[in-house]
N, C-alpha and C positions, 0 to 999 in steps of 0.2 A: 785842528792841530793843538795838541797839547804843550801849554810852553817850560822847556825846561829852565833850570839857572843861569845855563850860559849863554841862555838864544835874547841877543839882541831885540827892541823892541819893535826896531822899523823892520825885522825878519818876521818876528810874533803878528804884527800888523796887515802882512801882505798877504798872510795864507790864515789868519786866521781860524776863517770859515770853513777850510779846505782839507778834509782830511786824509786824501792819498797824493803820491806824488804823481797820478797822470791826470788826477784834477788842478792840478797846478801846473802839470805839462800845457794842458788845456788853455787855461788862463793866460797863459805867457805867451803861448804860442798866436790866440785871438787875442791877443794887446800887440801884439806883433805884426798880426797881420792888417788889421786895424790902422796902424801908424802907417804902414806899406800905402794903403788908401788912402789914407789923408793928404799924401803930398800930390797927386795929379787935383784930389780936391780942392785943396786947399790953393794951390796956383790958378784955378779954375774961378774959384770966388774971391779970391785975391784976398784972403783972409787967414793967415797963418797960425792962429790962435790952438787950432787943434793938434796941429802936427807939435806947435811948442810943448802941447802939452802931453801926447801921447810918447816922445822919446822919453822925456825922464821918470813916466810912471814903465813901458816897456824894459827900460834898465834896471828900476828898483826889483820888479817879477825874477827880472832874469838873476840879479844880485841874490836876494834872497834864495834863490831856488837854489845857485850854487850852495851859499852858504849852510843850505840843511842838507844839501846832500855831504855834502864837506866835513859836518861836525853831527850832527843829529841821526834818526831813522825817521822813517816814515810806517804808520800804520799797517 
């Protein structure tokens, strides 16, 4: 992804490497489904270290993805 002047950096940062928007559908949706697993696991091992951390990188995905569709194009 190319970043333009108005794209935020924590947007520029999430899709970097990513240059269509169904590779980033991609991303967001396996960060998503990912976190969905973490909670049977993580009550399992009684260790919540992952699910803490997969909802707020899940969010930033989804954040971002709105925000370029929102203001930007994609390739």
């Amino acid at each position: 992804m190319e970043r333009t002047d108005n794209m935020p950096l924590w947007v520029f940062l999430a899709f970097m490497s990513i240059e269509t928007r169904k590779g980033a559908l991609i991303l967001t949706w396996c960060s998503f489904a990912f976190t969905l697993f973490c909670i049977p696991l993580s009550y399992y091992l009684n260790d919540w270290w992952w699910l803490g951390m997969m909802i707020p990188i899940t969010l930033w995905y989804w954040l971002s993805l709105q925000w370029v569709d929102k203001h930007s194009t994609w390739n």
